[in-house]
BAMARNU-517659 format. One line per 10 residues: number of its first residue (from 0); their letters; for each residue x, y, z of N, C-alpha, C. Coordinates in pm, whole numbers, plus 50000, padded with zeros to 5 digits. Atoms other than C-alpha are relative to their C-alpha. Example, Ala and Ser with C-alpha at 12.3 -4.5 7.8 and 13.67 -1.06 7.14 Angstrom:
BEGIN
0) AS) 50089/49881/50000/51230/49550/50780/50090/50120/50000  49918/49881/49994/51367/49894/50714/49923/50109/50073
END
This chain:
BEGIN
0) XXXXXXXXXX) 49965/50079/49882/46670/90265/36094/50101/50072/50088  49960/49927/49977/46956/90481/36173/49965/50075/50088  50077/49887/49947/46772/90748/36278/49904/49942/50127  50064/50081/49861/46534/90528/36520/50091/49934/50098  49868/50013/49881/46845/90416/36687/49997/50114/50073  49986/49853/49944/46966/90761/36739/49877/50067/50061  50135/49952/49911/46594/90870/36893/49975/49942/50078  50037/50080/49841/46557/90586/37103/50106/50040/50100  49919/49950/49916/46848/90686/37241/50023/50106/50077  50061/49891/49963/46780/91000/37277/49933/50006/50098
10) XXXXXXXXXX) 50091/49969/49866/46474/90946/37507/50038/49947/50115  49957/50110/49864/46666/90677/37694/50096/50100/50114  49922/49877/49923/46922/90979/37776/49925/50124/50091  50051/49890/50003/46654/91227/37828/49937/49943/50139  50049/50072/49882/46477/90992/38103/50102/50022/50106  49903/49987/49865/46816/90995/38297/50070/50140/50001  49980/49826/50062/46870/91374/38198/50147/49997/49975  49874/50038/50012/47166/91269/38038/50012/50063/49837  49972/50015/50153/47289/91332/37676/50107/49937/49921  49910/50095/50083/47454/91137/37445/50112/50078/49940
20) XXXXXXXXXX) 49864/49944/50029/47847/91290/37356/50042/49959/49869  49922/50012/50112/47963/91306/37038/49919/49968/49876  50088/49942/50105/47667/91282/36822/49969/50108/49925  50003/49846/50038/47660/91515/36552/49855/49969/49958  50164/49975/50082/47363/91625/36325/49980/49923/49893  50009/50128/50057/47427/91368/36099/49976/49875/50081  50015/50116/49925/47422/91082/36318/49840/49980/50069  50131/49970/49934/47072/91187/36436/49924/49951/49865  50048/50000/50122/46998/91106/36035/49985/50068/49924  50031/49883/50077/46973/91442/35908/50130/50067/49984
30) XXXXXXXXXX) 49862/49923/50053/47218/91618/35658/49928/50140/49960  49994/49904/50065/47294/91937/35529/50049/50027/49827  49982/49961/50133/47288/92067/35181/50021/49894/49900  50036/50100/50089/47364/91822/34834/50086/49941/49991  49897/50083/49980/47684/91743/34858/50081/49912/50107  49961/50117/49882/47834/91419/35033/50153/50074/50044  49895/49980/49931/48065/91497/35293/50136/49911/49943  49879/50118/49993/48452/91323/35321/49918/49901/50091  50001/50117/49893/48504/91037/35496/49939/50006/50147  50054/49926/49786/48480/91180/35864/49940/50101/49987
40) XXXXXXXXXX) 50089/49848/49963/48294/91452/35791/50091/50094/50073  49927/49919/49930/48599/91655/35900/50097/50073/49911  49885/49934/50086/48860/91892/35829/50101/49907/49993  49863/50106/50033/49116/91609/35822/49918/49907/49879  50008/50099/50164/48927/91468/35513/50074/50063/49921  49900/49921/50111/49190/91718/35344/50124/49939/50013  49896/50049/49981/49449/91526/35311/50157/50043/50046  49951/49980/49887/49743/91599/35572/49979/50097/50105  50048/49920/49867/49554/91830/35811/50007/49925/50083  50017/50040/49875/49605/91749/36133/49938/50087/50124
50) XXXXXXXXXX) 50091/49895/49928/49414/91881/36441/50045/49942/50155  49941/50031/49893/49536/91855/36783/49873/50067/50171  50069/49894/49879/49340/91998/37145/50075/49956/50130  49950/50015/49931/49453/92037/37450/49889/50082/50106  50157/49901/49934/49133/92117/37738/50068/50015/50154  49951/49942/49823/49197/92285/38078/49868/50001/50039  50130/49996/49920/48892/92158/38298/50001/49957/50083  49969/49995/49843/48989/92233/38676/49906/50067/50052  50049/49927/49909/48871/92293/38934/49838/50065/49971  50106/49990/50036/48508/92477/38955/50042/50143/49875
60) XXXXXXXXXX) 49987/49908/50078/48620/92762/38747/50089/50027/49867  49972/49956/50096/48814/92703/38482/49961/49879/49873  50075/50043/50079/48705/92598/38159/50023/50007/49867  49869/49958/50120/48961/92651/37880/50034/49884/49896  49897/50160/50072/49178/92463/37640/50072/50127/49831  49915/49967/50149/49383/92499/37269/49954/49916/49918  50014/50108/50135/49322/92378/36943/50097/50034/49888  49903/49968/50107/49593/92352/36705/49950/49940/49837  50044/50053/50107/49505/92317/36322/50171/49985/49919  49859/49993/50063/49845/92215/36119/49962/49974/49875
70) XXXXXXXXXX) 50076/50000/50133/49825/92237/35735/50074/49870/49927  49975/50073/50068/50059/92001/35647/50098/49895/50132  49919/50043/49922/50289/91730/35873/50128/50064/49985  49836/49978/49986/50625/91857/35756/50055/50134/50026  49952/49841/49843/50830/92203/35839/49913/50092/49900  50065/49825/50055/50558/92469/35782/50081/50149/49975  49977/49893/50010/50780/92727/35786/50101/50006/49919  49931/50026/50126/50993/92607/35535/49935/49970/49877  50086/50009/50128/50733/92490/35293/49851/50082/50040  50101/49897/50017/50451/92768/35322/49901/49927/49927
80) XXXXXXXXXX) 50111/50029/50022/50107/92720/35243/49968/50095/49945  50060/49921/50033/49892/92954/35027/49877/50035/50096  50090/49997/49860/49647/93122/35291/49928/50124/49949  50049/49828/49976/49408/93431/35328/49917/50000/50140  50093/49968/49911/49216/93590/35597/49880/50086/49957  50162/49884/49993/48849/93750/35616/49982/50043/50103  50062/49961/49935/48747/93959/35815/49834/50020/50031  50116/49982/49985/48388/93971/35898/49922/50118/50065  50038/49891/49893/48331/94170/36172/50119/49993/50121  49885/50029/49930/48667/94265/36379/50041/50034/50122
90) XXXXXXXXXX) 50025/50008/49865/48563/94259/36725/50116/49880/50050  49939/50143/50005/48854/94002/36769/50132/50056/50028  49898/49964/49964/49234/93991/36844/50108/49858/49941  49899/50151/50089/49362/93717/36564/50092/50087/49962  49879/49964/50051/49709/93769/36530/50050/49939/49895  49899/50060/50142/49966/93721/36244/49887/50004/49856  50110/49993/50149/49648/93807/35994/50075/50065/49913  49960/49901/50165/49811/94140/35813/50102/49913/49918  49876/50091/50059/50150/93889/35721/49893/49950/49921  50013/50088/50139/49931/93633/35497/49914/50100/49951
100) XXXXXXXXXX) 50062/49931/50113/49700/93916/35365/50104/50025/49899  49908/49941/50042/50010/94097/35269/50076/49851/49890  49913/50099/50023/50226/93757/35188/49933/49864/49884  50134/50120/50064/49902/93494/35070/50072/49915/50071  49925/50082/49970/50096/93269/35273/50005/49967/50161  49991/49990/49848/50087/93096/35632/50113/49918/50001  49844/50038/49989/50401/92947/35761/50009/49942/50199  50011/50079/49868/50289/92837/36140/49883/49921/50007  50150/50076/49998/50016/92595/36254/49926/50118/50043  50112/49906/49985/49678/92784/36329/49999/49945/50125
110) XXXXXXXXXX) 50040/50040/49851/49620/92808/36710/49840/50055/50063  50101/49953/49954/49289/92869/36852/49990/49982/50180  50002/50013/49792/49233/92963/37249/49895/50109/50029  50095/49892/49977/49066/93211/37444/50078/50145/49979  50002/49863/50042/49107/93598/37410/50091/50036/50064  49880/49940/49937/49350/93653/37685/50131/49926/49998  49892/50111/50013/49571/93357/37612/50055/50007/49840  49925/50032/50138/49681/93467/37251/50125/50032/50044  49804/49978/49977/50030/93650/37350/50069/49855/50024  49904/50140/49983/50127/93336/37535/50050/49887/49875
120) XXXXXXXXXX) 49979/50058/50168/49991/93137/37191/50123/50066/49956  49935/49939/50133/50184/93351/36998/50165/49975/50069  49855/50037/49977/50521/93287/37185/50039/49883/50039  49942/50134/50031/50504/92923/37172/50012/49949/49953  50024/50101/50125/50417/92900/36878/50156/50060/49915  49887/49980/50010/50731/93108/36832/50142/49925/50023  49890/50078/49977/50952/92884/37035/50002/49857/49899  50041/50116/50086/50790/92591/36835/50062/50041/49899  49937/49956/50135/50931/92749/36512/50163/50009/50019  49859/49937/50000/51277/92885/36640/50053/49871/50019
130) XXXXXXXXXX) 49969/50119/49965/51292/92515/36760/50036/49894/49866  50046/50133/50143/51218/92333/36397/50137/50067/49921  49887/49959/50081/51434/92588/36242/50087/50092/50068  49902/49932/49999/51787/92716/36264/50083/50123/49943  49915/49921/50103/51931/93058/36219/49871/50062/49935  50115/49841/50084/51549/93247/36108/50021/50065/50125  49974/49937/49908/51533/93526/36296/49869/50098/49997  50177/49987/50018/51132/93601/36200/49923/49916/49999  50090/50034/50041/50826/93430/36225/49867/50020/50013  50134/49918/49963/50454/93514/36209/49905/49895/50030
140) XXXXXXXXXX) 50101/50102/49937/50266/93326/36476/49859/49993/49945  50150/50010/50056/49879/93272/36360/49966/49946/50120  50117/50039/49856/49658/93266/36703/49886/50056/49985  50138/49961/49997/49242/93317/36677/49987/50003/50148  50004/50019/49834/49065/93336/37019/49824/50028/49930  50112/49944/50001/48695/93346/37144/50028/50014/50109  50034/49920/49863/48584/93535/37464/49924/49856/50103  50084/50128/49954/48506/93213/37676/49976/50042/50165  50036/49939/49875/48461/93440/38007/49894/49988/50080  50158/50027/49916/48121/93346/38102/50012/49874/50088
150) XXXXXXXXXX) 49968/50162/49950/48193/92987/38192/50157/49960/50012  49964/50036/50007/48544/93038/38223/50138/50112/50070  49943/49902/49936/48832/93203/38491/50084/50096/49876  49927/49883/50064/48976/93420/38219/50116/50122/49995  49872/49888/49965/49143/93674/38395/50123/49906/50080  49895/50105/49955/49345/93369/38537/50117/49984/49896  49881/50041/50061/49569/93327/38273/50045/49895/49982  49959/50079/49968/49546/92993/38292/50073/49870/49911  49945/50054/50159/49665/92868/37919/50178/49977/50033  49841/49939/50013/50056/92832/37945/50035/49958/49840
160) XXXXXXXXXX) 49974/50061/50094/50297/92728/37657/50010/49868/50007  49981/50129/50014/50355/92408/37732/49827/49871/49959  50110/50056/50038/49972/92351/37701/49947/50006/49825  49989/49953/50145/49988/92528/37348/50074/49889/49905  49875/50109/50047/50313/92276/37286/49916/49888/49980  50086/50116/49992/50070/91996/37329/49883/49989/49949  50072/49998/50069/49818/92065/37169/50049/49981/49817  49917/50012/50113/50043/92092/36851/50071/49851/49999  49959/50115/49982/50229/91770/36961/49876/49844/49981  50094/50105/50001/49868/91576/37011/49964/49979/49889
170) XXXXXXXXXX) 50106/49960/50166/49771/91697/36609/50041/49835/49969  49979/50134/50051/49665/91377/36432/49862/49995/49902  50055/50063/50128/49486/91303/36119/49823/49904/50041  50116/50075/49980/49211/91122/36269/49867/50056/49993  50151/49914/50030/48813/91221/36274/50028/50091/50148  49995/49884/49885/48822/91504/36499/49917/49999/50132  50098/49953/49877/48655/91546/36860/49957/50119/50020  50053/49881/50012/48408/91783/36864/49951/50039/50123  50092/49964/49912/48206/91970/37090/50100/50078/50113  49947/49946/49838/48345/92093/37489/50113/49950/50013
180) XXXXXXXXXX) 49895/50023/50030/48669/92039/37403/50149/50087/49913  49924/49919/50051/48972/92201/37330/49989/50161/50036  50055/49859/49983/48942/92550/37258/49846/50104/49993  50116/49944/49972/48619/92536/37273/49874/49953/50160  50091/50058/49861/48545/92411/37632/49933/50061/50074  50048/49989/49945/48427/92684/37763/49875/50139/49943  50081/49864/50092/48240/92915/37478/49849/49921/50008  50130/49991/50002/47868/92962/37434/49908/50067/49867  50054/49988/50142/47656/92947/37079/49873/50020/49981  50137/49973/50008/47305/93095/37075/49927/49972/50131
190) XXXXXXXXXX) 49984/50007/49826/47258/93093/37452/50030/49813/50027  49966/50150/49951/47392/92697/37457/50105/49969/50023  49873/49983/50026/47694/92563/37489/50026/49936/49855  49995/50013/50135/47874/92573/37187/50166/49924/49995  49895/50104/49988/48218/92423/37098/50104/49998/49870  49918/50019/50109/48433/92287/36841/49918/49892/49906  50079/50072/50094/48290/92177/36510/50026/49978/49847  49967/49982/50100/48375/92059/36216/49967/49906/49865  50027/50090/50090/48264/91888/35874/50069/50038/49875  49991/49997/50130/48342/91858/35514/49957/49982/49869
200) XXXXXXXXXX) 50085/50062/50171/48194/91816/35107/50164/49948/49939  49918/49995/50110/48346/91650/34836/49982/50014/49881  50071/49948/50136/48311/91741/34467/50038/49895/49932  49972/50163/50052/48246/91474/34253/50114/49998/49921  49909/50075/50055/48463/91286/34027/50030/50123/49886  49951/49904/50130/48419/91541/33723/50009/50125/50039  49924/49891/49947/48514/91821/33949/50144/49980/50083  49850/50063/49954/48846/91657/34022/49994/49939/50140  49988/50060/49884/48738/91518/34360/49979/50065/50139  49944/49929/49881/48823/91816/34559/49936/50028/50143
210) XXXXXXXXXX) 50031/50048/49929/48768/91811/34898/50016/50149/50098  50051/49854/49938/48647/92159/35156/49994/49959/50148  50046/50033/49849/48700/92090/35520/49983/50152/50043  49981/49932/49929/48598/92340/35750/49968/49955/50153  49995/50014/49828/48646/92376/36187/49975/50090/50053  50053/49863/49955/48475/92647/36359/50033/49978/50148  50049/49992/49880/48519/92740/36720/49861/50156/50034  50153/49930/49977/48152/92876/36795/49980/50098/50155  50033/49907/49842/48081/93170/37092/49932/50129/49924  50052/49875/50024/47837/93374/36930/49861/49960/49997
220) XXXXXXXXXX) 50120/49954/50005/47477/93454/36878/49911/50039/49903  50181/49908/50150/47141/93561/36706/49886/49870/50003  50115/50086/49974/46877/93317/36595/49985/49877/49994  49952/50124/50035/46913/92959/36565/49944/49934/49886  50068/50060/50133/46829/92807/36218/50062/49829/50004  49972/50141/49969/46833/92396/36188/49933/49989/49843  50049/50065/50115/46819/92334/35784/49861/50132/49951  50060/49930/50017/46627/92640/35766/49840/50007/50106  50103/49981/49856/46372/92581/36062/50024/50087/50114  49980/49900/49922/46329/92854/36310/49993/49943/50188
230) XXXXXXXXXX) 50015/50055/49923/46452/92624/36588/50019/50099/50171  49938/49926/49857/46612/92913/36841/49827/50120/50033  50185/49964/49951/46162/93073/36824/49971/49920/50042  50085/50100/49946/46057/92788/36882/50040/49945/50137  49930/50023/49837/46293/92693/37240/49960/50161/50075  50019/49893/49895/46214/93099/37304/50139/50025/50021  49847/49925/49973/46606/93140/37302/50078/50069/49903  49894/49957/50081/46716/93364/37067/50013/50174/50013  49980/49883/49996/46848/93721/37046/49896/50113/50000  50115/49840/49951/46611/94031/37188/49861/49892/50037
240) XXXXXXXXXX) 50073/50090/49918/46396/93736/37365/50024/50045/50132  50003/49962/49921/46311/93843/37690/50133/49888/50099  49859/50095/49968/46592/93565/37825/50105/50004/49969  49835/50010/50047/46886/93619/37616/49997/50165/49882  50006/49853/50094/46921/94031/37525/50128/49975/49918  49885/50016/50046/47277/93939/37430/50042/49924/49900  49983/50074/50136/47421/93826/37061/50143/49994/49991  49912/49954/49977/47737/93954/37153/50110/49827/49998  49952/50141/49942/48024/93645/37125/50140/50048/49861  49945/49982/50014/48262/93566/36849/50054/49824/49877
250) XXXXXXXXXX) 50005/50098/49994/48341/93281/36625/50111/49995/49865  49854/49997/50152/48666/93170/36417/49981/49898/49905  50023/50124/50147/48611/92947/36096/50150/49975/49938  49886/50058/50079/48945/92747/35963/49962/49938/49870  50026/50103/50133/48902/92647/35590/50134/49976/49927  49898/50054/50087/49113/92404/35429/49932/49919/49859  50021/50076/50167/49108/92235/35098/50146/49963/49894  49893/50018/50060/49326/92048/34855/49987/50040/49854  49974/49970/50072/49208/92205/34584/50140/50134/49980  49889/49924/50024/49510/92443/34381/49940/50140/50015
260) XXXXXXXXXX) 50065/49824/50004/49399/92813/34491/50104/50055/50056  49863/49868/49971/49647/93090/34521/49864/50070/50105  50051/49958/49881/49574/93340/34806/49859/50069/49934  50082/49904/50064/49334/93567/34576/49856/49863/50000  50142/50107/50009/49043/93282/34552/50025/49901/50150  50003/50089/49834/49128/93100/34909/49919/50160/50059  50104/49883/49897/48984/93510/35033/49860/49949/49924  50140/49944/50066/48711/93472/34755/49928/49858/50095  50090/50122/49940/48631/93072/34952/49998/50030/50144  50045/50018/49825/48662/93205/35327/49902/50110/49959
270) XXXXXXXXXX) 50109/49914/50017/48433/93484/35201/49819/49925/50059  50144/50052/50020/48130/93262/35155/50000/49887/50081  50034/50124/49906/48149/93028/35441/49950/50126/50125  50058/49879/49875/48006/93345/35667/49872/49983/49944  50119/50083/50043/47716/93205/35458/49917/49944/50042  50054/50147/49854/47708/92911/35662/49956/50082/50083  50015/49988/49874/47708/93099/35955/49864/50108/49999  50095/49921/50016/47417/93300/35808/49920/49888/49989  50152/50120/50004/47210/92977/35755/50017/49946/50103  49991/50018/49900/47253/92901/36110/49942/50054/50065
280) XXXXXXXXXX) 50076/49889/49919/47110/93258/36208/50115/50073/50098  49904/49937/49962/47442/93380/36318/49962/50152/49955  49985/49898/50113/47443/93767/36237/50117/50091/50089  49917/49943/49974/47769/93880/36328/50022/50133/50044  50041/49897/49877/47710/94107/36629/50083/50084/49988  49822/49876/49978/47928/94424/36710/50097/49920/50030  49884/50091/49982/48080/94249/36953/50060/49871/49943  49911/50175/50076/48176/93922/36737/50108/50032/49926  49847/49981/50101/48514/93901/36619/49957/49881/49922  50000/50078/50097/48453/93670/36322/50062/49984/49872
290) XXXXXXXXXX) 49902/49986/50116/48728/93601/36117/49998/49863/49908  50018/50151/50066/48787/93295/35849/50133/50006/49948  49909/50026/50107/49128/93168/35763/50003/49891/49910  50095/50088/50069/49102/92974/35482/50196/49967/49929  49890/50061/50069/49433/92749/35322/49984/49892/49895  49960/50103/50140/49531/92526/34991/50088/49930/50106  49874/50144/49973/49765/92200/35100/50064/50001/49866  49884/50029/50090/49885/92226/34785/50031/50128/49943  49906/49901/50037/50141/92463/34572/50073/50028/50112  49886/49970/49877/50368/92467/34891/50103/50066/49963
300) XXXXXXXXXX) 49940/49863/50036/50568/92821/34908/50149/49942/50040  49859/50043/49998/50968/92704/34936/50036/50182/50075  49924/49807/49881/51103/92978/35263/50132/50017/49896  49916/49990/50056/51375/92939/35012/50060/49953/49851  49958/50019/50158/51480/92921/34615/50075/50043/49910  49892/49959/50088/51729/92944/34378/49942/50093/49842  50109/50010/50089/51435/93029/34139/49968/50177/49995  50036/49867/50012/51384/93429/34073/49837/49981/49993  50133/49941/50058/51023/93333/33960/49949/49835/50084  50039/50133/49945/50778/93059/34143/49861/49991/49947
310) XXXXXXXXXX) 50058/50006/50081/50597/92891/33909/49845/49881/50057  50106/50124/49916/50206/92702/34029/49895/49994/49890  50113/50079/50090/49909/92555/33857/49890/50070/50123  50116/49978/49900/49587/92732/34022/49865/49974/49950  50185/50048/50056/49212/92664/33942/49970/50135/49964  50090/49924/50015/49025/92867/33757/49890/50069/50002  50139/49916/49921/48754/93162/33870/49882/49882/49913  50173/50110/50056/48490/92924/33639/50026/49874/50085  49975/50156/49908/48587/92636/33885/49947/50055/50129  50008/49989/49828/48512/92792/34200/49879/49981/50048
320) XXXXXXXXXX) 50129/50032/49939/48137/92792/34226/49963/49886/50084  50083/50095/49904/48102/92453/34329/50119/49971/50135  49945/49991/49867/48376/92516/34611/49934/50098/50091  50133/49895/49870/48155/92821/34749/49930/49923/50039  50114/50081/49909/47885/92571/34771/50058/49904/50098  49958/50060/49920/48122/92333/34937/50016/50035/50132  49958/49907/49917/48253/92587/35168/49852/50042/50135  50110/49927/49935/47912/92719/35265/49925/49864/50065  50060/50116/49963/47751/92379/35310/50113/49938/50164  49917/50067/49927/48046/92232/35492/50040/50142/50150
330) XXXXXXXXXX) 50001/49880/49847/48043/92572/35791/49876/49995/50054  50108/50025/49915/47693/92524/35864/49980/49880/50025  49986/50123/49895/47723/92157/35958/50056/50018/50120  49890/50019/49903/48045/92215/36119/49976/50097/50114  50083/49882/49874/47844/92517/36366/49895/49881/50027  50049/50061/49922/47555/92278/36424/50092/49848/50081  49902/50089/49907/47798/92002/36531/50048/50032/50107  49975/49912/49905/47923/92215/36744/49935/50004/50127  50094/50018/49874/47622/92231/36954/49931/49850/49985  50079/50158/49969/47485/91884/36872/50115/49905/50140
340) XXXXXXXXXX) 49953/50046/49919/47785/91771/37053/50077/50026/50088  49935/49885/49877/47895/92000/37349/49860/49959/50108  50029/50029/49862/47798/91905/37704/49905/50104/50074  50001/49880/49932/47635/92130/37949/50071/49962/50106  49919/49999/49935/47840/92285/38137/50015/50074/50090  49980/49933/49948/47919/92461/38457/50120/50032/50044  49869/49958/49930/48185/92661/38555/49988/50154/50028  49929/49889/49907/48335/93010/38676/49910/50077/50043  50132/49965/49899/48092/93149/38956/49860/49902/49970  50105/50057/49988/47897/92876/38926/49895/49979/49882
350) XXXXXXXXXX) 50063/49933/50080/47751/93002/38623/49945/49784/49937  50021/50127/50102/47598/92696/38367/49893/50043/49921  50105/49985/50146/47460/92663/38018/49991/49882/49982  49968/50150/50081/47328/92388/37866/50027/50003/49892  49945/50015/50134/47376/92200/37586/49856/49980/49957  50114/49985/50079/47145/92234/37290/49881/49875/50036  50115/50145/49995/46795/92029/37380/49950/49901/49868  50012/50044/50033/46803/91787/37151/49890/49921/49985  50153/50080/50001/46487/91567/37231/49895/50096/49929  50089/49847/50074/46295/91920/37163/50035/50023/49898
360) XXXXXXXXXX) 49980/49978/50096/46522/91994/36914/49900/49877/49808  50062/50150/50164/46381/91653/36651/49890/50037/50033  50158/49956/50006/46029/91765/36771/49973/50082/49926  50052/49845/50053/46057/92060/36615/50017/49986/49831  49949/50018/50132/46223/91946/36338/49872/49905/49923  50103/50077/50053/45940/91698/36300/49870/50069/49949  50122/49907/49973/45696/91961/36352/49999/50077/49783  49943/49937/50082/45843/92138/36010/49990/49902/49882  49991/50089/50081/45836/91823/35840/50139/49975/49932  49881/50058/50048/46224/91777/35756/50037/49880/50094
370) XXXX) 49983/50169/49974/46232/91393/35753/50159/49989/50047  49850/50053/50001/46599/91242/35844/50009/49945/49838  49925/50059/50091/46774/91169/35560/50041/49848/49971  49980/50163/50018/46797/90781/35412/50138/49963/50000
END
């Protein structure tokens, strides 16, 4: 029944060439992979993530914004997080990475923006710190970026801090807004527009519960896969198609989780969420900077201890399998979300992409025979 909602609706939108906002790929009736999401299907099903955005959409040309991910509500840079980074392919310009390789440890919120707006990131997220605390006289900002230049004035500069500040100030626990928003208002995901996206698994009861959000901002390319259907052949839009020679883009993956993982198994779980982005039909172009930082909420690092030795409880390598699958499951939702619910959009020279065709898209899917989900 569900699902015949969501289609009637569909055509009712499609008649007024309209689309429905904020529908993901669940809501259409159809899931991914075996395990049940959280609650919201978000990275805030990890209990105290918060997620904040802040969108710059003036005028005909610009087309911007911030997304702040925070790991915990209280002073990050006093109680540290266990963290790692991946690299994928490092067409990219994420700062403050070598610190938690080196450290396993993040200690600011995660900022996401566009490519020319990290410096600024990175020195407000500085003042934001020098502000919380008194008397440090280091800290190592964490800013991602995608290239959102197509649809978006870029060389404007048009990010400041105080938009960065606010985006951090807006973070809140709630189900996340996805899609043309934030820092992803003005990127582009398999020639569509693409966006901000994010879901989660949870592991059952006799795997302690634990819970795998991930949040992608999407601006990259290749072939489009829908549950393993070859949906980006079948629209004619995918990479070395006489329409779209370009794969070229870029796309940052945030993974959180409350399971106990030290930094050495948080690299081995952002490893295998590039997975996801392989069952999507992503294939991480030259140009794609595609990085994954990936954090624990719990074992919180003390900036300070009387303690020569710091003692934690971590999960064991025979425990992790069914967090890879979490991981991997929960990045390829959180990429088609992405485009299920991102706008089309025009901006800088006029330029415009749409958003993923949906009406076509369930045809195809029908065509393939993957039913919606009960």
């Amino acid at each position: 029944m569900k699902y015949i909602i969501s289609l009637l609706l569909l055509l009712t939108c499609s008649v007024n060439n309209v689309t429905p906002q904020h529908m993901t790929f669940r809501d259409y009736g159809f899931s991914i992979g075996v395990l049940p999401p959280g609650q919201d299907n978000s990275i805030t099903d990890v209990s105290g993530v918060l997620i904040g955005h802040f969108t710059l959409n003036k005028d005909k040309n610009i087309r911007t914004g911030v997304t702040a991910i925070i790991p915990h509500p209280g002073n990050i840079f006093m109680e540290k997080v266990p963290a790692a980074v991946y690299v994928a392919n490092g067409f990219g310009k994420l700062t403050g990475s070598t610190q938690i390789q080196e450290l396993g440890n993040l200690e600011t919120p995660i900022i996401l923006t566009n490519t020319l707006s990290v410096p600024v990131a990175a020195e407000a997220l500085i003042e934001y710190s020098l502000k919380k605390n008194e008397n440090i006289r280091s800290v190592n900002p964490v800013v991602g970026e995608t290239n959102d230049g197509y649809l978006n004035d870029i060389r404007g500069l048009h990010i400041k801090k105080r938009h960065v500040i606010a985006a951090i100030e807006n973070a809140s626990s709630n189900k996340v807004v996805q899609g043309s928003i934030g820092a992803g208002t003005g990127t582009v995901c398999f020639g569509y527009k693409g966006g901000i996206g994010t879901s989660s698994r949870k592991l059952p009861a006799n795997m302690n519960s634990y819970t795998v959000g991930v949040l992608v901002q999407t601006n990259f390319g290749g072939i489009l896969q829908i549950d393993g259907v070859p949906v980006g052949e079948e629209l004619n839009q995918y990479y070395l198609a006489d329409n779209l020679k370009q794969a070229d883009g870029s796309c940052m993956i945030i993974v959180a989780t409350d399971a106990p993982l030290d930094s050495r198994n948080l690299l081995r779980l952002a490893k295998r969420s590039m997975l996801g982005l392989a069952h999507t039909g992503g294939i991480s172009s030259n140009g794609s900077g595609d990085y994954v930082i990936a954090f624990s909420t719990v074992n919180k690092i003390p900036h300070r201890s009387d303690s020569m030795v710091h003692s934690i409880k971590t999960l064991s390598n025979d425990q992790m399998s069914s967090l890879f699958l979490a991981v991997i499951e929960a990045t390829e939702e959180a990429i088609l979300n992405s485009l299920f619910t991102a706008k089309t959009t025009t901006g800088c020279k006029d330029r415009k992409i749409e958003a993923l065709p949906v009406v076509k898209v369930m045809k195809i899917m029908k065509k393939y025979n993957r039913a919606p989900s009960k």
